[in-house]
C-alpha positions in Angstrom: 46.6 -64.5 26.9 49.5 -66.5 26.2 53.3 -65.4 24.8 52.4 -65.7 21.4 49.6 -63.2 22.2 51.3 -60.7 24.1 54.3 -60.6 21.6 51.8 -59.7 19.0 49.8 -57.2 20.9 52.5 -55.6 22.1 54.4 -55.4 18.9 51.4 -53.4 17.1 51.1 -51.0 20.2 55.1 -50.6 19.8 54.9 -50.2 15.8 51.9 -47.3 16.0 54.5 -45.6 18.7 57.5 -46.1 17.6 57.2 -47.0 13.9 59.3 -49.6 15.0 58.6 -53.1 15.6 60.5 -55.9 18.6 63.6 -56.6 18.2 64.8 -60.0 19.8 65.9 -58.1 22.8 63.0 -56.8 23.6 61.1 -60.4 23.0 63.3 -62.3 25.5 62.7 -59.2 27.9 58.6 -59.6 27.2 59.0 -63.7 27.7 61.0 -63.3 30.2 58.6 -60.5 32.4 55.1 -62.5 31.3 57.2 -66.0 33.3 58.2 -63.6 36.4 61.6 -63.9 35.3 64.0 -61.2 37.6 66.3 -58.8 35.2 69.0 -60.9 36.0 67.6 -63.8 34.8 66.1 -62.6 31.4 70.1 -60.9 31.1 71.8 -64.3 31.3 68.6 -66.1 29.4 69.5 -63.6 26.6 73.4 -63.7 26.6 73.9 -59.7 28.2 76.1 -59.3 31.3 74.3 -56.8 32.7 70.7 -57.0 34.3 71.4 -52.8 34.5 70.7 -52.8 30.7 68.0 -55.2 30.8 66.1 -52.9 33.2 66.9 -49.8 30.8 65.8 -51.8 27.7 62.5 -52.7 30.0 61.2 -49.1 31.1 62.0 -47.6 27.6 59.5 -50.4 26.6 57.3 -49.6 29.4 57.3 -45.6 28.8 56.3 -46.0 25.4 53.1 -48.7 26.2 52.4 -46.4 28.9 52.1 -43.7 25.9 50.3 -45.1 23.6 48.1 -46.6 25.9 47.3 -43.7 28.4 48.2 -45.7 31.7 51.3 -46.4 33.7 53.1 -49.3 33.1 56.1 -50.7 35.0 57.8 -53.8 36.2 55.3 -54.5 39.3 52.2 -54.4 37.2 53.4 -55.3 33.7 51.3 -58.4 33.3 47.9 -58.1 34.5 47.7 -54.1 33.3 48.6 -55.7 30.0 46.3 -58.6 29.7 43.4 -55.9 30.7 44.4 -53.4 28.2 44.6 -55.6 25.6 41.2 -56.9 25.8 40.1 -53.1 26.1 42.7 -52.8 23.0 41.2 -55.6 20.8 37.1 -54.9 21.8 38.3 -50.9 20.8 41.1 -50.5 18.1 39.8 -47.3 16.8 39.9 -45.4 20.5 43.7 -45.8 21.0 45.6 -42.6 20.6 48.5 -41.1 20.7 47.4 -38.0 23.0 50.6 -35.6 23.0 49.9 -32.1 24.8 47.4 -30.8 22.1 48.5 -32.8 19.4 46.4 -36.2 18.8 47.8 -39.0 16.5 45.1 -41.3 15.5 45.3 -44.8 14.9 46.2 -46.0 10.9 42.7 -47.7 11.3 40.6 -44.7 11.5 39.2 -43.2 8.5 39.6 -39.5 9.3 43.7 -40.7 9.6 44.6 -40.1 5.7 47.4 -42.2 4.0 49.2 -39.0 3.4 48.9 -38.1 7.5 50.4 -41.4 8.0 52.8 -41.3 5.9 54.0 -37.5 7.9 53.8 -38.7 11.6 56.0 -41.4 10.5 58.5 -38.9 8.8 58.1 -36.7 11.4 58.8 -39.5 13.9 62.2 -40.4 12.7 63.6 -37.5 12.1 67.7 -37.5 12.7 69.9 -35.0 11.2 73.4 -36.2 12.2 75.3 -35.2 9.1 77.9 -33.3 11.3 78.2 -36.2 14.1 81.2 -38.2 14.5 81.1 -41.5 13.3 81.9 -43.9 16.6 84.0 -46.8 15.7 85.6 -47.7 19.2 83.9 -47.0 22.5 85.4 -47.7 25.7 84.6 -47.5 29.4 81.7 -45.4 29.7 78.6 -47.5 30.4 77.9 -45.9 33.7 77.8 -43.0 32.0 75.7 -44.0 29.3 73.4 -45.5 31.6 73.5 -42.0 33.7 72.3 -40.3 30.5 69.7 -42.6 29.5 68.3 -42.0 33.1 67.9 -38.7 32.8 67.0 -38.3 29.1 64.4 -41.2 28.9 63.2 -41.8 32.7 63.5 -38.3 33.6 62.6 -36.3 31.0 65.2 -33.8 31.5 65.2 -30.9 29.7 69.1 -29.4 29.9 72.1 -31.5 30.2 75.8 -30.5 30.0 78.5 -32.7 29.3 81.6 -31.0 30.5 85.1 -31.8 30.4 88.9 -31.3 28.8 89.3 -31.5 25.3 90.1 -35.0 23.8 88.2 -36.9 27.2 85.2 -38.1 25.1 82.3 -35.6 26.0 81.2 -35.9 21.9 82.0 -39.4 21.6 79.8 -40.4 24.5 77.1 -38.1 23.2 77.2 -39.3 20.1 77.3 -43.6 21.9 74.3 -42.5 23.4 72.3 -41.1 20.2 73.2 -44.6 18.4 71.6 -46.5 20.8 68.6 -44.6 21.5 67.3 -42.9 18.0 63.6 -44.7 18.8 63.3 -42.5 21.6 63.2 -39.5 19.8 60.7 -37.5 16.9 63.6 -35.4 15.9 67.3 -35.2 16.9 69.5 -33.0 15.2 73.1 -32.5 16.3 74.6 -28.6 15.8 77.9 -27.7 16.2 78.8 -24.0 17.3 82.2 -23.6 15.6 80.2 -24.4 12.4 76.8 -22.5 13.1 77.1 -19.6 15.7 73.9 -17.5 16.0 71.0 -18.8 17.9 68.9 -18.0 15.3 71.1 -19.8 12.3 70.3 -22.6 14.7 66.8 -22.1 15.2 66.3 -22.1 11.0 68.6 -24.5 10.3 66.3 -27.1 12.8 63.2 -25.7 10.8 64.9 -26.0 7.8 65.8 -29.7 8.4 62.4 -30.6 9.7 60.9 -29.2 6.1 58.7 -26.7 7.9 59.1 -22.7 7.7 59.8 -19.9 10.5 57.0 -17.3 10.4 59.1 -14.6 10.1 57.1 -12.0 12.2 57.0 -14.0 14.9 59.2 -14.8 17.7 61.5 -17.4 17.1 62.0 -18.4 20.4 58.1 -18.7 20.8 57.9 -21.0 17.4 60.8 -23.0 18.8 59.5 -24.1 21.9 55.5 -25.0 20.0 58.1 -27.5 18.5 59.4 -28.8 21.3 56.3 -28.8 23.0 54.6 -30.4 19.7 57.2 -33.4 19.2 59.4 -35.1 21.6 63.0 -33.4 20.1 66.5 -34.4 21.1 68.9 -31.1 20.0 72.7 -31.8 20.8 74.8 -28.3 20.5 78.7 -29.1 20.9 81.4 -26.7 21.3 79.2 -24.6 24.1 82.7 -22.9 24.8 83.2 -21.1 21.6 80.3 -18.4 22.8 82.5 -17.5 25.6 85.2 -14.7 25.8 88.9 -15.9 25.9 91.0 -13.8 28.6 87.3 -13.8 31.0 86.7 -16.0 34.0 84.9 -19.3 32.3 81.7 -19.2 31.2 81.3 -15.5 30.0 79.8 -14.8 27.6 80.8 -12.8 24.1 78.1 -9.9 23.9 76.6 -11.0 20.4 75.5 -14.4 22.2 73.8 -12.9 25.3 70.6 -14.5 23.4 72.1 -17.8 24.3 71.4 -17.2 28.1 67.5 -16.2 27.5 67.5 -19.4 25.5 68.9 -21.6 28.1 66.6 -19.9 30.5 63.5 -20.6 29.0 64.2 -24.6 28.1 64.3 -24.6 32.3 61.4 -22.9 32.7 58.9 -23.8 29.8 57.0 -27.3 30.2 57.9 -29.0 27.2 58.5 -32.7 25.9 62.2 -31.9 24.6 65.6 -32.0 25.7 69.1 -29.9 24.9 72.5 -31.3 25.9 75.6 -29.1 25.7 78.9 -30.2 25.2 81.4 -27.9 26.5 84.8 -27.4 27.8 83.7 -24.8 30.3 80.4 -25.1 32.8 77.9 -22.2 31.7 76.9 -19.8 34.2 73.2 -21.0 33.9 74.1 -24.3 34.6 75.7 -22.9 37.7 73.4 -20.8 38.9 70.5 -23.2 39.1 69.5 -25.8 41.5 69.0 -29.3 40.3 66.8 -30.3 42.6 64.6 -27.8 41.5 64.8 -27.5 37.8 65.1 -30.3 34.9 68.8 -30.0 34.3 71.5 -32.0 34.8 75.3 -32.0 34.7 78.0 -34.4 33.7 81.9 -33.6 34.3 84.0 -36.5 32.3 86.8 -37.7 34.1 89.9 -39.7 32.2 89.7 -43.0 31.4 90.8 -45.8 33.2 90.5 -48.8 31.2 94.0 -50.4 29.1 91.1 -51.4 26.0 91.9 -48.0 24.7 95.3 -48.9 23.9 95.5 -52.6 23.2 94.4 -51.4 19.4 97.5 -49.5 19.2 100.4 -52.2 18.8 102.3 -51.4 21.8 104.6 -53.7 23.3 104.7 -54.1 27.5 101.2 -54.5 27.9 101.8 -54.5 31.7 103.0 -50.9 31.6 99.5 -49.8 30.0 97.9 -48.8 33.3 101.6 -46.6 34.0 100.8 -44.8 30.7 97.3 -44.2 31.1 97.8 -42.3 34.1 100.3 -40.2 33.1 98.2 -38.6 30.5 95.3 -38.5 32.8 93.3 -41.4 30.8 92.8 -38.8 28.1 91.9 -40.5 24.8 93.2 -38.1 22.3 96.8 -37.3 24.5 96.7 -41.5 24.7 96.2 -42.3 21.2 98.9 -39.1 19.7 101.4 -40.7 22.5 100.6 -44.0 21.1 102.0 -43.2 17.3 105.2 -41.7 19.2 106.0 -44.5 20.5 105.3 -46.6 17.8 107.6 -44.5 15.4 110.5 -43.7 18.1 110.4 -46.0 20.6 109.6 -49.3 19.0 106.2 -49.3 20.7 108.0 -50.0 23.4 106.2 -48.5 26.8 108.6 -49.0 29.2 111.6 -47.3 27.1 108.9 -43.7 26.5 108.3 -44.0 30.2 112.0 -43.5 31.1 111.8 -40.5 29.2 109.2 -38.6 31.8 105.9 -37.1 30.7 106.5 -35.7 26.8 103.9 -33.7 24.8 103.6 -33.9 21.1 103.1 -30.7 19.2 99.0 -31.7 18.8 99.1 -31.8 22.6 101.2 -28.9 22.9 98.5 -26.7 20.3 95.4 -28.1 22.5 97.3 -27.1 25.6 98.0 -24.0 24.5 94.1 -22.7 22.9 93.8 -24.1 26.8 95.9 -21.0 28.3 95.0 -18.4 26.1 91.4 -18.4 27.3 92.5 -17.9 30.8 92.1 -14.8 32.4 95.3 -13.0 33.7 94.5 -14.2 37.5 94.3 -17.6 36.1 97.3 -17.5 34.5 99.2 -16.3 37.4 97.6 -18.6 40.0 98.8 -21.3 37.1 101.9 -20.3 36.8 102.8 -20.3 40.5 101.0 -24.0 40.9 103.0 -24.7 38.2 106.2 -24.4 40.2 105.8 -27.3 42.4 104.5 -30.8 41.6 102.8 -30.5 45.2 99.3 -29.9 46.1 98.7 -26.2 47.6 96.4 -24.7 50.0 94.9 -21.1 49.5 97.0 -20.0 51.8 100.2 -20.4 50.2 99.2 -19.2 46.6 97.9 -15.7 48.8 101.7 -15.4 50.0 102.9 -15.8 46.6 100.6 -13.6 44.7 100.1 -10.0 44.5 96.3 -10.5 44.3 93.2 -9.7 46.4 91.4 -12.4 48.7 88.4 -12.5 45.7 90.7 -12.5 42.8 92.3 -15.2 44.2 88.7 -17.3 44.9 87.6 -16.4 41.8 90.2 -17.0 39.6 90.4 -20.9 41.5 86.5 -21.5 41.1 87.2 -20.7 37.4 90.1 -23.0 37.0 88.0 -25.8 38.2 85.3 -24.8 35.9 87.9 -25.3 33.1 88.9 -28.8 35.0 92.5 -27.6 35.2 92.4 -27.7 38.4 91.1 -30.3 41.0 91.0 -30.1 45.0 91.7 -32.1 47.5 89.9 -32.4 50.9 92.2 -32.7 53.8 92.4 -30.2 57.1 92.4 -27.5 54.4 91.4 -27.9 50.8 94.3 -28.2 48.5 94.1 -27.2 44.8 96.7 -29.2 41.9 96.7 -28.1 38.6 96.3 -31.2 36.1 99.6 -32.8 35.6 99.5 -32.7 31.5 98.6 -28.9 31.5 101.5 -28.2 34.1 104.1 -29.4 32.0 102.8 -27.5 29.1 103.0 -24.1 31.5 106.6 -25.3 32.7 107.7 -25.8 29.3 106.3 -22.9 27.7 108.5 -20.0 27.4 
């Protein structure tokens, strides 16, 4: 077999999978495997800085030959497994399947494999309702994190993610990066969005809905939603997780008409299926919490601010060598960054250095964010904020007890929930020191 060969062989098992053929990526990462070229190599062959994204280009490639062709395929035994499967391939076209839990996907070459059967595994292969998704036009500084989640969604097969963080610190956008770059991966991928679609079960018709097939309404929903996710390999992204909880609770509590969400999130732990939920929220869900990762299929990711000057250098500021200056004093948050950004465009010039004499301002957008912010808190986490509020100084447990007029598990809880909310970070020293996020303590000081 030579390079010619294997680029075609491999191409048609891709195509039957995928419904996709190569692209030239994939090519110079085939060449480049078949001449025992290292990742490194076949990255600065092909013009990429990174051998990292080589090697997660090469195992998607390898999971799906391994699929289609019913063995394991990797980096070690790429090239002999390949050369022996194709001969196997090419002596037995009709044989190769598609073999997914119960449901069997015949090659187009078989006569019992209608054109009209064809023409639905490939619909139902490239499925993507994104209507409500943002549209991602600048993405900055989050390829470790990208790489993190196409670890775990594509090597790992796991089945619940959270992305977690403040509002405006890119927990959609990066979702949304990732789902751009890896749309072959998935049969169906449909993005919901709980401000616009509350109920579980508004969700669960609206994803039979889009997929053009019908509940059975005596059944369980539940039951018909997992045959799905057992049946296809489904990507469902659910943002806004936060909206099911109740404001004026510790975090993560949820309202009483959405107790079906915890069943829900229960069962995709539990249930052996091909699919995957991620959950974009502001606040960590108790299930989330509760269970071990080592254990179970889910994952969590807490976005921290940015800490790269690209986000601004589209923004026509002047003193480009105070970028870093401003950056940290919002906390590397995107959306504070860029509403900071037109402020000191229109009153300062755009002029970095003449804001930053002025001290850490909020703009009325920050100022409405902040505050949705402190109306969810419970009354204990409003007074342990308001007290850490009064110094700019870490403070020990300890010292908020002496200041507070509440019990030795108010005060633990209402701290574990702070964090939850990432208002509130610690610091490890002789004691463990809590410091309420700088932005968010101005907006408390401020604040009549």
């Amino acid at each position: 077999m030579n390079v010619t060969e294997l680029l075609q062989f491999v191409d048609q098992v891709v195509q039957k999978q995928t419904g996709e053929h190569l692209d030239d990526l994939e090519k110079a990462i085939l060449k480049g495997l078949w001449q025992g070229q290292t990742y490194n190599q076949i990255a600065d062959e092909s013009g990429y800085n990174s051998q990292n994204y080589i090697g997660d280009v090469s195992r998607k490639l390898f999971k799906t030959l391994s699929e289609q062709l019913g063995e394991d395929i990797n980096k070690s035994n790429f090239c002999w497994t390949i050369e022996r499967l194709a001969n196997s391939y090419n002596n037995s076209l009709q044989q190769v399947s598609l073999i997914n839990n119960s449901h069997i996907n015949w090659c187009s070459n078989n006569p019992q494999n209608s054109s009209k059967d064809r023409e639905q595994d490939s619909y139902e292969k490239s499925y993507h309702e994104l209507t409500i998704a943002p549209k991602i036009t600048h993405f900055y500084g989050r390829e470790t994190e990208l790489q993190t989640l196409s670890h775990w969604l594509i090597n790992q097969n796991t089945r619940l993610i959270s992305i977690l963080g403040l509002p405006g610190i890119g927990k959609t956008t990066l979702v949304k990066k990732f789902v751009d770059l890896n749309l072959q991966n998935f049969n169906i991928i449909i993005w919901k969005n709980i401000k616009l679609s509350d109920s579980l079960d508004s969700i669960i018709a609206e994803i039979f809905k889009a997929i053009n097939s019908e509940l059975i309404e005596t059944g369980n929903k539940l039951t018909q939603l997992f045959n799905l996710f057992r049946q296809q390999k489904c990507l469902i992204i659910i943002d806004n997780i936060q909206e099911l909880f109740t404001p004026g609770q510790f975090a993560g509590q949820y309202k009483a008409e959405y107790k079906d969400y915890k069943t829900f999130l229960t069962m995709i732990t539990e249930i052996e299926h091909q699919s995957s939920l991620i959950l974009i929220s502001q606040e960590q869900c108790q299930e989330m919490i509760c269970i071990d990762e080592e254990l179970y299929p889910v994952k969590c990711l807490e976005l921290q601010g940015l800490d790269n000057t690209d986000i601004l250098k589209n923004q026509k500021l002047k003193d480009e060598e105070s970028l870093s200056k401003l950056i940290n004093l919002y906390e590397g948050n995107p959306v504070y960054l860029q509403d900071i950004s037109s402020l000191i465009r229109n009153i300062f010039q755009g002029k970095i250095s003449d804001f930053l004499s002025e001290g850490l301002l909020l703009t009325e957008n920050m100022k409405y964010q902040l505050s949705e912010l402190f109306n969810r808190l419970s009354t204990v986490e409003q007074q342990i904020v308001l007290e850490m509020s009064k110094s700019n100084q870490p403070v020990n447990r300890e010292q908020l007890r002496e200041s507070l007029s509440l019990s030795s598990m108010e005060l633990i809880n209402g701290l574990q929930s702070l964090k939850r909310r990432y208002l509130v970070t610690t610091i490890e020293s002789d004691k463990t020191l809590f410091i309420l996020s700088p932005v968010f303590r101005e907006y408390v000081i401020i604040t009549p």
